[in-house]
N, C-alpha and C positions, 0 to 999 in steps of 0.2 A: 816216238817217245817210248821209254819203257813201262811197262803197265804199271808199276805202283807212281810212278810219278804224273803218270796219264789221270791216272785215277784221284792223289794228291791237286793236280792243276782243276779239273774237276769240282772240285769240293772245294777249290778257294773263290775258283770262280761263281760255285751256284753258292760260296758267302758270302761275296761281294755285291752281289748281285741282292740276296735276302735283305740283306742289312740295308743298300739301298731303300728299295722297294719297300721296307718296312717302315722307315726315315721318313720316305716322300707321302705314305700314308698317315702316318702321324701327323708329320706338320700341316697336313691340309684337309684333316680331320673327316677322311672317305672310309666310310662303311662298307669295310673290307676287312678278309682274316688272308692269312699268308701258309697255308700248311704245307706237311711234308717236308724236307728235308733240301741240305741245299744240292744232291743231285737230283732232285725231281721237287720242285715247288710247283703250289696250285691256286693259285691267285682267285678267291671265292670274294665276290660282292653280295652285299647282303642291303634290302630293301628295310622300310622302317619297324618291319614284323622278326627281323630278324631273320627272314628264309632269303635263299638265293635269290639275286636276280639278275635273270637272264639279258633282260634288255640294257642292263648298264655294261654287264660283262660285254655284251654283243658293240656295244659303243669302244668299248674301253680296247678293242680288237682293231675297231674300223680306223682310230685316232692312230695307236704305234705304226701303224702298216704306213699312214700318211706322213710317220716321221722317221720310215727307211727303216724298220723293224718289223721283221715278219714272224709272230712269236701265237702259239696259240696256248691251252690249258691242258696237259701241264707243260713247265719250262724248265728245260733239258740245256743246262749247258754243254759241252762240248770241248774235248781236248783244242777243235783249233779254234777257239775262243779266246780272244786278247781283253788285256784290262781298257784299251782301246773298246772295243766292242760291249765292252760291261759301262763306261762312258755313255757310250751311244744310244744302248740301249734302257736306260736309267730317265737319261734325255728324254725319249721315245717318251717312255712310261709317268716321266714327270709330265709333260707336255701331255698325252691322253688324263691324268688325271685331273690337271686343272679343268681342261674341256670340260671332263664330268662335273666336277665340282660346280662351274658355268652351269652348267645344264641341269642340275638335279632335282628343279622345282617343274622343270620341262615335262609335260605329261609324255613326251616321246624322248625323251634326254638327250637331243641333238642326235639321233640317229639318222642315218642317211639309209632309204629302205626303207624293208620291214625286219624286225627283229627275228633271230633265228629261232626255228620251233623244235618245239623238244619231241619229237614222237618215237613211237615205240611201242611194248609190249610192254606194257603198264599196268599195274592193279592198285 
């Protein structure tokens, strides 16, 4: 592909893909924010305080991967990325968040495991 149309396919893809994802959290009213832009979106869940949470994000990871989408934070579409694939992956993403939705009252929110930990150099 040539680079400005690489870059053009790019940015229809990461809008097709936002506008979904935005869609599928609307209608099923999941305490989530969508930022950044549509070459690098950052799909943040947010607990009843309003702060990140980890453990649903860590859920909301384990569900797409079991629906043949392997996506982590952030999401990077890609020139050989098809509207097929943006399908697929929408699918994936609906399907992970009804799971949550299921699960939100769940003190572990259907995780399978232990939830990923945050460490580091912290203050």
């Amino acid at each position: 592909l040539h680079l400005s149309h690489g870059v053009e396919h790019i940015w229809k893809i990461g809008d097709d893909l936002r506008t979904g994802i935005l869609n599928l959290i609307d209608y099923l009213e999941i305490s989530a924010e969508l930022k950044g832009n549509p070459a690098r979106s950052i799909l943040v869940f947010k607990d009843c305080d309003g702060t990140e949470d980890v453990i649903t994000k860590t859920v909301f990871l384990q569900e797409v991967i079991k629906h043949g989408v392997f996506m982590g934070v952030p999401i990077f579409p890609c020139v050989s990325h098809s509207d097929e694939d943006v399908e697929q992956t929408l699918f994936a993403i609906g399907q992970a968040l009804k799971y949550i939705k299921r699960h939100a009252k769940d003190s572990d929110k259907g995780l399978v495991g232990n939830p990923l930990q945050m460490t580091g150099l912290r203050k």
